[in-house]
C-alpha positions in Angstrom: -223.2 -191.3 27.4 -219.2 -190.9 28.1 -217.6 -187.2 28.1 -214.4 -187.0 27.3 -211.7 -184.9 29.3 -211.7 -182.5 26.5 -215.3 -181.2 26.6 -215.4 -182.0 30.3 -212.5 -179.4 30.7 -214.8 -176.8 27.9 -218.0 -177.4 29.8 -216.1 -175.8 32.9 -214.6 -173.7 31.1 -217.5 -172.2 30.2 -219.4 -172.4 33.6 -216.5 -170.3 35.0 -216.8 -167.6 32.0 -220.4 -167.3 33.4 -219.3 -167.2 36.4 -216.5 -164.8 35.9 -219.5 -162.0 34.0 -222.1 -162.7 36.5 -219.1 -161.5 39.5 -217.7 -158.8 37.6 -221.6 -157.2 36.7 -222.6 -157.8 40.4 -219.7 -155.8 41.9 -220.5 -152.9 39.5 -224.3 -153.0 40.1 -223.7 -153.4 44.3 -221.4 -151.0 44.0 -223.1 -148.2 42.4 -226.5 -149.2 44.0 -225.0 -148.5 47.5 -223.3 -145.2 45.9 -226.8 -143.9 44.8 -228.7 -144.6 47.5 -226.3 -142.8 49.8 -227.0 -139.8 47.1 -230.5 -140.3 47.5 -230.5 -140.4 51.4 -228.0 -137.6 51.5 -229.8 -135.4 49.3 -233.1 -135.4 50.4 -231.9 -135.3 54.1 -230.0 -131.8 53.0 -232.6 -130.3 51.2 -235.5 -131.1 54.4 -233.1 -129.5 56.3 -232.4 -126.5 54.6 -236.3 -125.8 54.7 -236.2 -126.5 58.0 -233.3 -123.8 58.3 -235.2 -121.6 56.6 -239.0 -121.9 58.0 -237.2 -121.9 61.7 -236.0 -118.7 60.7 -239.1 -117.6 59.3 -241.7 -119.2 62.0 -239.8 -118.0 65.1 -239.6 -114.5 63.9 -243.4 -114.1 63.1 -244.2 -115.5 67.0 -241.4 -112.9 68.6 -243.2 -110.2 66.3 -246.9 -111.2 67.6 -245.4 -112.2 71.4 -244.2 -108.5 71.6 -247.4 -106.8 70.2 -249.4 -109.2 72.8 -246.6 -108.3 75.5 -248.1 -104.4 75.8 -252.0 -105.6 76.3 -253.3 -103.9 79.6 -255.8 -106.6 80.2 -255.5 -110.8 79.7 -258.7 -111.7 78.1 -260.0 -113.0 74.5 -261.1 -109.9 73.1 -258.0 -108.1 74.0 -256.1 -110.6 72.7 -258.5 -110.9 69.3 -257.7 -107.2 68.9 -253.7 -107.7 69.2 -254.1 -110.0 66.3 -256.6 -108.9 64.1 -254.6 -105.4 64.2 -251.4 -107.1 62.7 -252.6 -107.3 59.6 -249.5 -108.9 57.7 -249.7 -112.4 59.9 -250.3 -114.7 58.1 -250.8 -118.2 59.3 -253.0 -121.5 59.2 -253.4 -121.9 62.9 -252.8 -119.7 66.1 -253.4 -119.6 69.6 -252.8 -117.4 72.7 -252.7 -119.2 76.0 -252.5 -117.3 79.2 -249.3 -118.1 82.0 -251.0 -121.3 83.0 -251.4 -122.6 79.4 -255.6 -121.7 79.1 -256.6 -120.9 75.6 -257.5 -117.3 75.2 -258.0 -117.2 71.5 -257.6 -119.6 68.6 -257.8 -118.2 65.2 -259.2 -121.4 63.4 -262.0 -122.4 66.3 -264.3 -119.1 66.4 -266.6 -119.5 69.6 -264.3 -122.5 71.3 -264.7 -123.9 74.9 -261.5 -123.7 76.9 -262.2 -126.7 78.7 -262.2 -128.3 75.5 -259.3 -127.1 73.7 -256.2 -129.3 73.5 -253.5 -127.5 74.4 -250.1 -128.4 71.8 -246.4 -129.7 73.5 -244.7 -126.9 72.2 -247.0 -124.4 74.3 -246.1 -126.1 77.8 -242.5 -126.2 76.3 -242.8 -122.3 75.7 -244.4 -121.6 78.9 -241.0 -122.9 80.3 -239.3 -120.0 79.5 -237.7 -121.3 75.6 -238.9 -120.3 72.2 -239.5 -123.7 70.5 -239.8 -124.7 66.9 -241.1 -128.0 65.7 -241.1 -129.3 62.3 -242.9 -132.3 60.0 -242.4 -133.6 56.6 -243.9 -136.8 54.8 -244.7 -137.6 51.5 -245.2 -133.7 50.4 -246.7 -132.8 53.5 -245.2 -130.4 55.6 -246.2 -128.6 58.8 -244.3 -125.9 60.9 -244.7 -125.6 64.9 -243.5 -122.5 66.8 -244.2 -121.0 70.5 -242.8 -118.2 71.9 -243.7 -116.9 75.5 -244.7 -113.2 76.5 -244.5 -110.9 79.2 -246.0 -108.2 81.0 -244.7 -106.2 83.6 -241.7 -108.8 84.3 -243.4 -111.9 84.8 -244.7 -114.7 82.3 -248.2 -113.6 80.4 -248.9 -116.2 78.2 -247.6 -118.0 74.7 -248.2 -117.5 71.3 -248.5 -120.7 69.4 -248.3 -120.3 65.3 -248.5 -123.4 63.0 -248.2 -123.3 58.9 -249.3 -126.0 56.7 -246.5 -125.2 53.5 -247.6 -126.9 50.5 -246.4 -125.5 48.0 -242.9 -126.3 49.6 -243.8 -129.6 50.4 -244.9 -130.6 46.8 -241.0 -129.1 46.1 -239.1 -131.4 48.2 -241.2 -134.0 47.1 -241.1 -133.5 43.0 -237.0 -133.3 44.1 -237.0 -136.5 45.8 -239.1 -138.2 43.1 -236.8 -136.4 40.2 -233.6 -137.8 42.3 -235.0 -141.7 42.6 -235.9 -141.4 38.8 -231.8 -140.0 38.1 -230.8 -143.3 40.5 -233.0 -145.8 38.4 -231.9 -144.3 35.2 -228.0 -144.3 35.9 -228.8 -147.5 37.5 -229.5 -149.5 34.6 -227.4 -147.7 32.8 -224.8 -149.5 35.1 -226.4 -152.6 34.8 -226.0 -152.4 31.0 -222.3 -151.4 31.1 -221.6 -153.5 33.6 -223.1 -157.0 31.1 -221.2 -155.0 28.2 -217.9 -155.0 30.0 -218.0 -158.3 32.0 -219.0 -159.9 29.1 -215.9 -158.0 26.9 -213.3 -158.9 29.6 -214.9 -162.7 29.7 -214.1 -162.7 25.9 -211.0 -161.3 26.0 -210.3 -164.0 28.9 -211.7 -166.7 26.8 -209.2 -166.0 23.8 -206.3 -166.2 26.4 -207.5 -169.5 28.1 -208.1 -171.0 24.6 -203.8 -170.1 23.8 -203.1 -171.1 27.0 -204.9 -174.6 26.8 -203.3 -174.9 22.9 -199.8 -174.6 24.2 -200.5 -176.5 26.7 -201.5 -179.3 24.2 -198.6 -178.2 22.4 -199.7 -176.3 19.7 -196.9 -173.3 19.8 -198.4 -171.4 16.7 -201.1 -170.3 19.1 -201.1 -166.6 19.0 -203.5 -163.7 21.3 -205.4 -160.8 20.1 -207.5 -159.0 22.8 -207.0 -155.7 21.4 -207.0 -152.8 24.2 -204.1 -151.2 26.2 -204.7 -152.9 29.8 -203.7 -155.5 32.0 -205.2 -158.2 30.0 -203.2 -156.9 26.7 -199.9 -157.1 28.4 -200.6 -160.5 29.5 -201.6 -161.4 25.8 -198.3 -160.0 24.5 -196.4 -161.8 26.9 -198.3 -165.0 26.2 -197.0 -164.6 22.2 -193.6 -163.9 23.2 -193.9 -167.1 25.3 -195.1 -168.8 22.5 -192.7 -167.7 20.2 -189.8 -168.5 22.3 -191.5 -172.1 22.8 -191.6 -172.6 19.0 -188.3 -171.6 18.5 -187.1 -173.9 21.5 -189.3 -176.8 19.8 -188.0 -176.2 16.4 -184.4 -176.2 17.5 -185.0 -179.6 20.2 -186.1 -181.0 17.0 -183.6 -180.0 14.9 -180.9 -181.1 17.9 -182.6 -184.4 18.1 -182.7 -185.6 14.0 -179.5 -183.8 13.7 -178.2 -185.9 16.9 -179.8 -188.8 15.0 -178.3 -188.6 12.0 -174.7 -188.0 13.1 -174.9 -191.3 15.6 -176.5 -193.2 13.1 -173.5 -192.8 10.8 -170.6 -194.6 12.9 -173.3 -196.8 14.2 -174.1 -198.1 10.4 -170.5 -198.4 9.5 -169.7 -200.7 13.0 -172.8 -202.8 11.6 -171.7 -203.3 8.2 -168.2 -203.9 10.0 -169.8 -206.7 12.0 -171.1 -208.4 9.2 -168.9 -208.4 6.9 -166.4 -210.2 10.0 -169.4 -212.6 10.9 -170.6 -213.4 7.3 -167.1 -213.8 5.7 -164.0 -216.0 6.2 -160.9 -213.2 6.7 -157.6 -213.6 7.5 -156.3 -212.2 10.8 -154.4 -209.3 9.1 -157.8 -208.2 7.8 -160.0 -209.3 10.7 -157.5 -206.9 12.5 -158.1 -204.0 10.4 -161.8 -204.8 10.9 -161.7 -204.6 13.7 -159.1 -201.5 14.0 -162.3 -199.7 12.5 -164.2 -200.3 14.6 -162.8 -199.3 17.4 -162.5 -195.9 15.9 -166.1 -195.6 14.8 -166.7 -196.5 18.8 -164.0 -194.1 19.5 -166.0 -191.4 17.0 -169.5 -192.0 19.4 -167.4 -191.5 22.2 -166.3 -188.1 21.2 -169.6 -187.4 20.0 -171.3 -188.4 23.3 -169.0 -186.2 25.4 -169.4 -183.3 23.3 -172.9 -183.3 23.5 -172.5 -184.2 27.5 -170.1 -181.0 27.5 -173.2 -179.0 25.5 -176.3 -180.0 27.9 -174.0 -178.9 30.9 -173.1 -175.8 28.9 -176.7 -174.7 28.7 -176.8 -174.9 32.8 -176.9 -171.8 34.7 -173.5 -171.4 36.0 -173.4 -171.4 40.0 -171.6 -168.8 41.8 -169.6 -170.9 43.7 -168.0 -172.4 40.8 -166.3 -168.9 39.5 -162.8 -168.6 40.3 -160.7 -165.3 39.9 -158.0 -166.5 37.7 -155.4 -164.9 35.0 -155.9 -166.4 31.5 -152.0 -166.8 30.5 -151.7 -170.0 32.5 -155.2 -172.0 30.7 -153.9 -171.6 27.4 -150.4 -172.4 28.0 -151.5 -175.4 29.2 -153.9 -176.1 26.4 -150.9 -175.2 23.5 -149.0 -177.9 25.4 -151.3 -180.4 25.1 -151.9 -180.0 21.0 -148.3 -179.0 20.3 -148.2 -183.1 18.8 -151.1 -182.5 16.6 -150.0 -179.0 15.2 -146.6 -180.2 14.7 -148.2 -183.8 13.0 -150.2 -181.1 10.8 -146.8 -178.7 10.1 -148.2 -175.9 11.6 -147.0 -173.5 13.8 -148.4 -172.4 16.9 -148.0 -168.6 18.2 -148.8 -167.3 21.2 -148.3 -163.4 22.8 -149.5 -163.5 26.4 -148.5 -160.7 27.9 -151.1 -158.7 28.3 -152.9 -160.5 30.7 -156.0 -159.8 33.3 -158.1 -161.3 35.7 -161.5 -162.4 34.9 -164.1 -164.7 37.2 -164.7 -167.7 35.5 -164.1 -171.8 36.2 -160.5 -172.5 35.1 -162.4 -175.9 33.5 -164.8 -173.2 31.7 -161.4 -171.1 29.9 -159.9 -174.4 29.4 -162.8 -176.0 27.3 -163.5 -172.9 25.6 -159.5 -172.6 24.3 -159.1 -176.5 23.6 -161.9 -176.1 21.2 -161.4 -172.9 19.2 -157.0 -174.1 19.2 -158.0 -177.7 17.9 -160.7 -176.2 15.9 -157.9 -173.8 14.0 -155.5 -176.9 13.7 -158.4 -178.6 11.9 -159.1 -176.5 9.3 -155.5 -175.1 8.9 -153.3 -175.5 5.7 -150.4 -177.2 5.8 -147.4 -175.1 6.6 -149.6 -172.5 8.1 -149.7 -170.7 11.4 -152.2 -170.7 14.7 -151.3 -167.0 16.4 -153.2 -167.1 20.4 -153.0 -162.9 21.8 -154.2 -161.9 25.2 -155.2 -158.3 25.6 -157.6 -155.6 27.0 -160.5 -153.5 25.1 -162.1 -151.4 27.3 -163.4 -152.8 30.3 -162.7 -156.7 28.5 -160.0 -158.8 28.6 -159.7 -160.5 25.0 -158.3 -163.9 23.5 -158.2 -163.9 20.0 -157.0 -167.0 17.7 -155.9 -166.5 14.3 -155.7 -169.0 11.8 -154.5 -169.0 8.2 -156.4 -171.6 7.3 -159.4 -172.2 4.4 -161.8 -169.4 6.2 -165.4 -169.7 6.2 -167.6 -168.0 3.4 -169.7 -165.7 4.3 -173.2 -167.0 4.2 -171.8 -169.8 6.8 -170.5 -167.1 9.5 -173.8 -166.7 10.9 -174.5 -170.4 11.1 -171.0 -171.7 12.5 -172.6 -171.8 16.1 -175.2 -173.9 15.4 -175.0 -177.2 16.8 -174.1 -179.9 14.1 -173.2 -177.0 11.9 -170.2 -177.4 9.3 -168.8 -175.6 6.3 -167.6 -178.3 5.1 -169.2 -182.1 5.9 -166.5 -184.1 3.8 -163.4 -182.2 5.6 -165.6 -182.2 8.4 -166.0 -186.1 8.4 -162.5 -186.6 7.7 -161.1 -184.8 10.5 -163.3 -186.1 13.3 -165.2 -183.0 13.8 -169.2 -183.5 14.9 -170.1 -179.4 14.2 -170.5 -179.3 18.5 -167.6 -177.9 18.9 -168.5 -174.2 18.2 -171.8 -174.6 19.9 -170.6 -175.9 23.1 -167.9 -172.6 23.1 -170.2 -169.9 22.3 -172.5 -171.9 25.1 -169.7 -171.6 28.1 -169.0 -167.8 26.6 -172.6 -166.7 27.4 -172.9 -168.6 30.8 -169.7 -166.5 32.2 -171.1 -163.2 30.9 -169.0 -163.1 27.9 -168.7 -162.4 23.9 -167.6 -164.4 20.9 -166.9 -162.9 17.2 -165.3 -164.0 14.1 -164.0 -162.7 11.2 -162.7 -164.7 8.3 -162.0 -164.5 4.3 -162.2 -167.8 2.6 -158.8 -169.4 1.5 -157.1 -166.7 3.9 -157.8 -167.9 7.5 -160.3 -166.9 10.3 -160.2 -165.1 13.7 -162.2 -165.7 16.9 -162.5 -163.3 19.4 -163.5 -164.1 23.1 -164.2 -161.1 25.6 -164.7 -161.2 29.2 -165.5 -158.8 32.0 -162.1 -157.7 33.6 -162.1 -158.3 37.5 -159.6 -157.0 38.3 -156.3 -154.4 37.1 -153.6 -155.8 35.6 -150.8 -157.2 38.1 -147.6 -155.3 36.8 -145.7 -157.9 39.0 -147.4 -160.8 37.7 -146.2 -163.5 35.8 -144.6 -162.6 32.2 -145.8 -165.2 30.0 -145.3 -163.8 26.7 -144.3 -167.2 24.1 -143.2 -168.0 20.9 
């Protein structure tokens, strides 16, 4: 049977979810297994040794006390010896012996009656006949015994030992019911890891899945996809910034398609009428005049894609990030003087009047094509949709830290539910003046385009049937040059 991609790409999906939970759960579960067996190992080790703090205390002291009493005996034999012991009345042990200086057995306090020859004589005694007052100590499973010798002396030299030994069971049993109450702690909080540990793996895993399901959806395309993981952590900023991905895609998407049937729509116009053009030249019998004025028409539909093509040429290199290399330093007076110049013939074709006040001018870092473009647009654009008769004023001047242009018409203005549409590409107030006056509604668009790439602003204000005003603002670079150019015109 054939998979497809699709449920070949969910089937690993899903094997890496598994194997995503099964990671996280281990690391926790290693992590606090090694943790509590170090408590474990630690604490029994410090409580063994605090008995065995104490009961070295405690043995050594008894053997000193009994080594002293059998230090003042007159003669070295058993019954002496028996006496010394059985007069200290508050000794209390399991097992004691009294060896003479070479280590022989004089009396054993568990073995009534014993042979010499056939007592065993214990490490710690030869240790203790050496001169050092030893202490030995054993623990296992709640079993624990104490060892300690201590030699003697009689008139200066070495008498014998004392050997003591204690069987503590009652202590024993303690440090073993601690132990066992410790392990049973570990196993609890153990599982109780384990159990968090699936709870939170498998949490996270779900949370993951929901962002690889929106990932692999805009990935397919699908913009709408949207993330909620809930939570204030890692994964929820990553979810947030996922949808504010999205959302920016959608708008891109919406407006790409937009562009592209508005594009459409505004080529296939002057492509229509150059085909009806054609036909009616091919299908009918004209006379040259009229041929000629066929064909006149044509060439200015052509003439119309033309335009249309650049602009949108001009708008795709608009929305480029600007390189550093290509700013320039440059005063503004000089662009639009030579921009005035160049539609002087179309303002006075129109009767309109073109003023300019220039005298206030600054330095700003931007390409000189970049100024030019952006006041070539926004004069031809007030020459457009001027009236008759009317006037185009062009200032230069400084707000703040920004050098301004503003351009003033007194033309039909633009009502008021179009001012926040008149950047929009293919945009326009009005599509029959519009149409009639060449404009494609790119013109705006491509200005408010260069504006943002050099760090700049663009407003308007305008009243309908009283004229408009655009306002560009740039970041001054430098101070005014009092002994600059003055290019103040009329």
């Amino acid at each position: 049977m054939a998979i497809t991609s699709e449920n070949h790409n969910r089937t690993l999906f899903r094997f890496r979810y598994s194997k995503t939970q099964v990671l996280y759960a281990s690391v926790y579960v290693v992590v606090t297994f090694l943790f509590l067996l170090f408590l474990n190992i630690y604490c029994s080790l410090a409580s063994q040794r605090l008995f065995y703090q104490a009961k070295q205390v405690s043995m050594l002291e008894k053997a000193r006390l009994t080594a002293s009493e059998l230090s003042d005996m007159e003669v070295m034999n058993t019954a002496a010896a028996e006496a010394v012991i059985h007069s200290m009345d508050s000794l209390t042990v399991d097992h004691l012996i009294v060896t003479d200086g070479s280590g022989l057995p004089l009396y054993s306090s568990s073995i009534p009656g014993y042979e010499a020859d056939k007592q065993e004589i214990p490490e710690e005694v030869t240790l203790a006949l050496s001169g050092n007052d030893v202490f030995t100590w054993f623990y296992q499973d709640g079993y624990m015994q104490s060892h300690a010798a201590v030699p003697f002396y009689s008139r200066g030299s070495l008498a014998g030992c004392i050997f003591l030994m204690e069987m503590d069971r009652e202590q024993g049993v303690l440090i073993h019911s601690l132990q066992q109450n410790l392990l049973r702690f570990s196993l609890v909080m153990e599982l109780a890891v384990i159990v968090f540990s699936l709870i939170f793996s498998s949490s996270f895993s779900t949370r993951l899945s929901k962002i690889m399901t929106s990932v692999r959806g805009i990935q397919a395309g699908d913009y709408s996809q949207k993330v909620y993981v809930g939570g204030r952590d890692e994964l929820t900023f990553l979810g947030d910034e996922i949808n504010d991905l999205t959302e920016r895609l959608q708008t891109s998407e919406k407006k790409r398609q937009q562009f592209v049937s508005d594009a459409s729509h505004e080529l296939k116009t002057p492509l229509a009428s150059i085909k009806l053009l054609t036909d009616s030249i091919l299908q009918n019998s004209m006379d040259p005049e009229t041929t000629r004025e066929f064909v006149e028409d044509i060439g200015n539909e052509a003439e119309r894609l033309n335009r249309m093509s650049q602009k949108l040429l001009t708008l795709t290199r608009a929305d480029d990030v600007l390189p550093e290399a290509d700013a320039e330093i440059i005063f503004m007076a000089p662009t639009i003087t030579r921009v005035v110049k160049m539609l002087q013939g179309i303002a006075l074709q129109n009767n309109i009047s073109i003023h300019t006040d220039l005298s206030r001018d600054s330095t700003i870092l931007i390409p000189e094509d970049d100024l030019y473009q952006i006041a070539f647009n926004l004069t031809e654009n007030g020459l457009k949709y001027n009236t008759p008769g009317g006037t185009l004023t062009i200032c230069l001047g400084i707000s703040g830290e920004n050098a301004t242009i503003t351009f003033t018409d007194t033309g039909v203005g633009i009502p008021e539910e179009s001012l926040s549409h008149i950047f929009e590409r293919f945009y326009r107030v009005d599509k029959a003046r519009s149409r009639k006056s060449g404009g494609s509604g790119l013109g705006l668009a491509i200005v408010r385009s260069i504006v943002e790439r050099n760090r700049g602003e663009i407003l308007v204000e305008s009243q309908p049937g009283t004229g408009s005003r655009f306002t560009v603002s740039f970041p001054v670079f430098d101070t005014f040059d009092p002994d600059g150019p003055d290019l103040k015109g009329e």
